[in-house]
Steps between C-alpha positions, in 0.01 A plus 500: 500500500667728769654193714863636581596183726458252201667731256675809624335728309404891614171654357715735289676170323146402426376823360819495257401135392179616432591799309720273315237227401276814415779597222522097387183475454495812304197673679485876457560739733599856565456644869608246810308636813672375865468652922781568630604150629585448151643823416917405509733663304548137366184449404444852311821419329347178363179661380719778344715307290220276363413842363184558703343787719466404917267741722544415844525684835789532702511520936597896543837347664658396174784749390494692197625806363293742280775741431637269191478780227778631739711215525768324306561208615457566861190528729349637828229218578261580768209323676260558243203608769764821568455613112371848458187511254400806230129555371658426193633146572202414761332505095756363305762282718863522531831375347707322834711202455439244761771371703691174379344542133694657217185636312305798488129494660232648552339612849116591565294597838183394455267552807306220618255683778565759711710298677670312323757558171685230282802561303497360173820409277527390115731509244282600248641847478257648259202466797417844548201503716470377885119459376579269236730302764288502765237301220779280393620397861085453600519197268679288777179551702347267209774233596386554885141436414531166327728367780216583720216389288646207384581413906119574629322339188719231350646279784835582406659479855292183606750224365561196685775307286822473585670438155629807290359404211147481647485819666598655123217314346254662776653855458477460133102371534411774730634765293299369191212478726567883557538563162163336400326680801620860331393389197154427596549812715551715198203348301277548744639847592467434891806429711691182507363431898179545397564258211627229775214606736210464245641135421257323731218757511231270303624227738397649804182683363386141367612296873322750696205433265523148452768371766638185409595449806233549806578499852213352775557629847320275731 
């Protein structure tokens, strides 16, 4: 629970105690996916020595260099929206290092719209396609959509107790209640809103037939 006045803790302290009860409870993973609120050199550190790959997008302010191959020891970081770009690694990405992080990454454009581009950093260094990013980073959308989902369908958001321990038990109930609604979703191969929409469907067909309940205006 993201309380900070009852126990001083930032977002980023809870995403490493997650990531640590992930490893204790020995589930697998590979990839960790994070925006750019997330995106610290702290953080990537973390993920990197647990031996895992992070995608995540950086703000075009953050400094890096991409002249590395160049360098010994020393480095000419710039704002990383003043980088120059080749055909060649617009496809394939480029080697920087990232200001305040003593590793080697990789950097990809990828082009949201027309309007819009994202800049896209992991350490896996054998990525060597901006498509194959691009697919990789679109995964967080996934995150984005149960968040959303789970806030219009389940009643996630609608708890009235006070004590911590209650307002886990309702998170953890709604989210099963999500997970139960996908299920059903999947079966029935319709989507999970039309799942929750459908629930009282025989209901009202049958009250409008046979109300139960009949109103006399007089």
């Amino acid at each position: 629970m993201y309380d900070p006045p009852i126990d001083g803790k930032s977002k980023l302290d809870h995403m490493k105690e997650m990531l640590g009860m992930i490893q204790h409870r020995k589930i697998t993973f590979s990839d960790v996916l994070m925006d750019t609120w997330y995106a610290t050199t702290e953080m990537m550190m973390v993920i990197h020595k647990m031996g895992k790959r992070f995608f995540c997008p950086i703000k075009c302010n953050r400094n890096v260099d991409d002249k590395i191959e160049f360098s010994i020891g020393k480095f000419n970081h710039v704002n990383a929206q003043n980088l120059t770009w080749s055909d060649e690694e617009l496809k394939h990405g480029k080697l920087i290092n990232l200001k305040g992080l003593n590793i080697n990454l990789k950097l990809f454009q990828i082009v949201l719209n027309t309007k819009k581009t994202e800049l896209i950093v992991t350490n896996d260094l054998t990525q060597n396609s901006a498509d194959d990013c691009q697919k990789m980073t679109a995964n967080r959308w996934k995150i984005e959509e149960f968040h959303r989902a789970e806030k219009q369908l389940t009643g996630i958001g609608k708890c009235e107790c006070r004590l911590n321990r209650s307002q886990r038990n309702h998170i953890c109930i709604a989210m099963l209640v999500w997970v139960r609604l996908k299920n059903l979703a999947q079966k029935m191969k319709i989507t999970i809103y039309q799942v929750k929409n459908r629930l009282l469907d025989n209901y009202m067909v049958e009250q409008m037939r046979n109300p139960s309940v009949l109103f006399v205006v007089k």
